[in-house]
C-alpha positions in Angstrom: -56.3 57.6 246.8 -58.2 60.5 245.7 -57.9 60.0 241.6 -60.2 62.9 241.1 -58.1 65.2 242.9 -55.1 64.1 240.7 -57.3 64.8 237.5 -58.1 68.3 238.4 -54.4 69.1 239.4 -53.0 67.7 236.3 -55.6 69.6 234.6 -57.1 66.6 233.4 -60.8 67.1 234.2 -62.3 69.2 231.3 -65.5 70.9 231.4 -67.3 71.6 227.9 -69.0 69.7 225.5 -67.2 66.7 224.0 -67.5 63.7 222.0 -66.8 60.8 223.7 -65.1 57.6 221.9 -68.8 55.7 222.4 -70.6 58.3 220.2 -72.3 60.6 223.7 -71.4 63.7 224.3 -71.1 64.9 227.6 -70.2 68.2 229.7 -67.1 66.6 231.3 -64.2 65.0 229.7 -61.3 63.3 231.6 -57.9 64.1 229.3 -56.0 60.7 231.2 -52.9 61.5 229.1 -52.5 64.8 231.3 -52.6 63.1 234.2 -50.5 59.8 233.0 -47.6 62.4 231.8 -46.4 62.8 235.0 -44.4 59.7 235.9 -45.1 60.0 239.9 -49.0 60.1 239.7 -49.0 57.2 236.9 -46.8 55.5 239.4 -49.4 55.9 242.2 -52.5 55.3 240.5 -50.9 52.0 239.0 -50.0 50.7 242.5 -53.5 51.5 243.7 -55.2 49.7 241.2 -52.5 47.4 241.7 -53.4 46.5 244.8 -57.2 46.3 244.3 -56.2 43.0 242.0 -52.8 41.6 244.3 -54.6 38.6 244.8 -55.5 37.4 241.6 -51.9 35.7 240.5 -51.8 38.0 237.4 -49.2 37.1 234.5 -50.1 40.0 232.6 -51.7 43.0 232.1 -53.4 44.3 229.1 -54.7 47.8 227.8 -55.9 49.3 224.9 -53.6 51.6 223.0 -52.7 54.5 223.3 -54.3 55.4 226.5 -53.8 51.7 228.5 -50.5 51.2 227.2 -49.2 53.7 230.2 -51.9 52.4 232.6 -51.0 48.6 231.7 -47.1 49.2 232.5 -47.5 51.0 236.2 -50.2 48.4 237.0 -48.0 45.6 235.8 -44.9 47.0 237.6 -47.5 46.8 240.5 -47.9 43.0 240.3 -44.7 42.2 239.3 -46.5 41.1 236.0 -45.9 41.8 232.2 -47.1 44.6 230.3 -49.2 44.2 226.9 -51.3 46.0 224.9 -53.7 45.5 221.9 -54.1 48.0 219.1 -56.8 49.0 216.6 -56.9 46.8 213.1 -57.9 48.6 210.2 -61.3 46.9 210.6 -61.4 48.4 214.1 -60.8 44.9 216.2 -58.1 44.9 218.4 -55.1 42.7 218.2 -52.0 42.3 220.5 -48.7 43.5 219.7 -46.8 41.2 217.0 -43.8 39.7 220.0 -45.7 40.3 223.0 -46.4 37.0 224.8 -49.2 35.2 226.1 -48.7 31.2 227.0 -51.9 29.5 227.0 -53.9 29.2 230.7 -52.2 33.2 231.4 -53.8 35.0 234.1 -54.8 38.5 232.7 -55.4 41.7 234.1 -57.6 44.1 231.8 -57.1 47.9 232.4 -58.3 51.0 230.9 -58.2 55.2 232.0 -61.6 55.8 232.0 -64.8 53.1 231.5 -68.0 54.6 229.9 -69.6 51.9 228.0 -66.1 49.1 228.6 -66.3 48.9 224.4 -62.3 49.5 224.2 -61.4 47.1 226.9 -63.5 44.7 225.5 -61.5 44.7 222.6 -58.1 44.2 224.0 -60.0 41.3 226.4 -60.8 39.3 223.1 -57.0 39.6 221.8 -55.5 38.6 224.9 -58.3 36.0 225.1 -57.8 34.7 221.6 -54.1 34.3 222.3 -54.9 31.6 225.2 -55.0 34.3 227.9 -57.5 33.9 231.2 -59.6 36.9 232.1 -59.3 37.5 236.4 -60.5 41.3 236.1 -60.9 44.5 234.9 -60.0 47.6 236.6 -60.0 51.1 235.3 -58.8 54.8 237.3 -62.5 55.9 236.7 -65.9 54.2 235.9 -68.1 56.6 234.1 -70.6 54.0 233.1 -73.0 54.3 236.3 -72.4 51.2 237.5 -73.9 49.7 233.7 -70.3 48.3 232.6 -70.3 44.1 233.1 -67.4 42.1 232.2 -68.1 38.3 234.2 -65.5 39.3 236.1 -64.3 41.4 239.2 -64.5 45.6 237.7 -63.2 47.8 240.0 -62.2 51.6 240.1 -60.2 53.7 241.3 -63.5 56.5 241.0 -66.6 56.6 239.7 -68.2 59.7 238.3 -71.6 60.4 237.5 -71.2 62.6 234.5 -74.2 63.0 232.2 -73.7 61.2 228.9 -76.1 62.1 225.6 -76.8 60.6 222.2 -76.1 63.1 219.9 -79.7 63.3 218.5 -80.9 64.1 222.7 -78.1 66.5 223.9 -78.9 69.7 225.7 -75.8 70.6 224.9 -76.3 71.2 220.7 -79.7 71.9 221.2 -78.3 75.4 223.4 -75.4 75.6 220.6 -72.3 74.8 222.2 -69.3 74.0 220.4 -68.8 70.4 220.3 -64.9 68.7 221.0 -63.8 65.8 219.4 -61.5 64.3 221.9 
């Protein structure tokens, strides 16, 4: 599956200069929602990261909201597995859904839209983990990290794109005074 090709036809692949959640800015941005709004692609990337993890026995599957709570349902569906997510306390931790269920020794599937630095799905790996859940993977429609995000277990994409990615005080991008996007 060409994931890429479903970003730019969704209109999902932005070119610019935007903030990303990590603090870099960079000339690309991928809007996942675009994509994810259209029931038929979210179905078909969830089955093909789906089947990257068949093998693992996955109970669950976990994503952080708002963006992973669409990926973690088609990927689930996929496996046959639940779907949870974990959302942002006010001190910026992540904690899972008060009535969604993990029984200690679950299997867990981690998912996210796009990985740059894997801070977010971190997050939702410690509430699922402090809820007794087992970490088998983590799988994501498009590593952005260069290869630099490490979670002791299995990552694997969908795509991987080498965007450029600057701290704000190093970006070419303010320095030639482009507007900057908060996305």
């Amino acid at each position: 599956m060409d994931v890429l090709a479903l970003y730019r036809k969704t209109g999902a692949l932005l070119e610019g200069h935007f903030l990303l959640r990590s603090g870099l800015h960079s000339p690309l941005f991928l809007q996942s929602a675009a994509l994810l709004q259209h029931p038929i692609y979210a179905e078909a990337v969830g089955e093909a990261l789906g089947r990257l993890f068949e093998e693992e026995g996955v109970d669950f599957v976990v994503g952080p909201a708002i963006g992973g709570v669409v990926l973690s349902f088609v990927v689930a569906r996929a496996l046959g597995a639940r779907a949870l997510f974990a959302e942002k306390t006010p001190s910026g931790e992540m904690v899972l859904r008060k009535g969604l269920t993990v029984n200690p020794g679950d299997r867990f599937l981690a998912v996210e839209d796009v990985v740059t630095t894997g801070e977010s799905v971190r997050k939702a790996i410690r509430a699922a983990e402090a809820k007794g859940g087992v970490l088998v993977g983590v799988g994501a429609l498009v590593d952005r990290s260069g290869g630099k995000a490490a979670f002791g277990v299995p990552f694997k994409a969908l795509a991987s794109l080498e965007a450029p990615q600057y701290p704000p005080e190093a970006c070419p991008l303010c320095r030639a005074g482009m507007l900057l996007e908060e996305v």
